[in-house]
N, C-alpha and C positions, 0 to 999 in steps of 0.2 A: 497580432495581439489576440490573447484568448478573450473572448465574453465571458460575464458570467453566468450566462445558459449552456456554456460547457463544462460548466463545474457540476458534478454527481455524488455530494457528501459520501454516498455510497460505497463510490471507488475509493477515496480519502484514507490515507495508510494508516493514520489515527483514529478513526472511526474504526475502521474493519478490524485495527488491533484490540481496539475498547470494546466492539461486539466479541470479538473471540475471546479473549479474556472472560467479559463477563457471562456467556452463555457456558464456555468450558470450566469456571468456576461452581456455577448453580449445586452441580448435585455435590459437589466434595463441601461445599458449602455445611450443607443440610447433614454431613457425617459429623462434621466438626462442634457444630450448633448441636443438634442432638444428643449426642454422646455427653459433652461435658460443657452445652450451654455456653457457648466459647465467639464471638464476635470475630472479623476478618483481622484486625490489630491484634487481638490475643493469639492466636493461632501461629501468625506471622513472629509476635516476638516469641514464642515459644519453638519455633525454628531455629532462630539464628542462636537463641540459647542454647538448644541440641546440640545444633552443628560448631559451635563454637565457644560452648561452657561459658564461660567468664566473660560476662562484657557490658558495658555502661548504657544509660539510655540511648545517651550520645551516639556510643557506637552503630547500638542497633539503627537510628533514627537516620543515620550516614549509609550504612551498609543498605539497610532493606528502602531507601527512600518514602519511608513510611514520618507524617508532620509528628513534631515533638510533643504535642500535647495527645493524641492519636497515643505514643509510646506510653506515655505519662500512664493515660486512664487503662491502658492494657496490663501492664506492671501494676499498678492500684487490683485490678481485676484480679488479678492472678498470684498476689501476695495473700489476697482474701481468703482466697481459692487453697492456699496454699500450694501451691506451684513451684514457687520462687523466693527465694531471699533477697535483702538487701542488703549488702556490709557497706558501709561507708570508709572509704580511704582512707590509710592511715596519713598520707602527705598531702589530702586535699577534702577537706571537707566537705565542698560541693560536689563532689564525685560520690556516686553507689558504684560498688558493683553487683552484677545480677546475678543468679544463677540459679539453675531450675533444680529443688529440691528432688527427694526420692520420688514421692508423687507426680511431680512436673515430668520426670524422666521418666515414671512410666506412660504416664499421657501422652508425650512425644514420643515415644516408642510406639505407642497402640497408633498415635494418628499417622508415623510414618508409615508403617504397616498399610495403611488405607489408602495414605497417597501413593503407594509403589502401585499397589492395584489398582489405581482411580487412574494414574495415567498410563497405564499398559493399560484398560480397558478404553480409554479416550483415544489412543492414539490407534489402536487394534485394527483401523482400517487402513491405513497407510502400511506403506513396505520400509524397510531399513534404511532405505537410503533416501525417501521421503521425509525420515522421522530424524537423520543428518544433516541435513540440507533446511530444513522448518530450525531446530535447534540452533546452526549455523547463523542463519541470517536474525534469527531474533535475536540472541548475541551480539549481533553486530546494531541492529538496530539498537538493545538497551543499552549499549555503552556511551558513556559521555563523549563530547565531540571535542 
């Protein structure tokens, strides 16, 4: 049986994932924030809207694992902003769909732009098959069980 004076939060694959995340976040951070005053939740649903035009809080709130009030104040933010629209369903009421305006498209367009370059500059130290092999297993770790 292990002690727990063997235990080194350090080593902990949740910890080292929540350090790398959050230290390789920092500066793409500070582009996003800067440029158009933009929080980590606006940023994020103005992703899945890029990448995927048309789609409900819900959706986003499922797809990006981001909490639904988190979506909620992002979508508020960014309707503001004008970013984004809201059409509501014609067969369901409770349902919006989202979708990022001319505006919101070019914002997401300038910030992919910055993310192409923010991770070929973050990963610039690693070789090819390093940068396969990191994307491989984190894959495998984000997937549901």
């Amino acid at each position: 049986m292990t002690s727990d004076l063997d235990f080194d939060i350090r080593q902990f694959i949740p910890y080292l994932l929540n350090q790398a995340a959050e230290e390789s976040s920092l500066a793409f951070q500070r582009i996003y924030k800067d440029r158009y005053g933009m929080l980590r939740g606006e940023w994020r649903v103005l992703f899945h809207l890029g990448i995927y035009e048309r789609m409900t809080a819900k959706d986003i709130t499922d797809r990006a694992r981001i909490h639904k009030t988190k979506v909620s104040r992002a979508v508020h933010k960014m309707q503001s902003k004008g970013y984004l629209t809201r059409v509501p369903d014609e067969n369901d009421r409770r349902k919006e769909w989202l979708e990022l305006t001319k505006l919101g498209r070019a914002v997401y367009e300038d910030l992919k732009r910055a993310a192409r370059d923010y991770d070929e500059a973050l990963l610039g130290a690693f070789s090819d098959s390093e940068i396969a092999g990191l994307k491989r297993l984190l894959g495998r770790l984000g997937r549901p069980t």
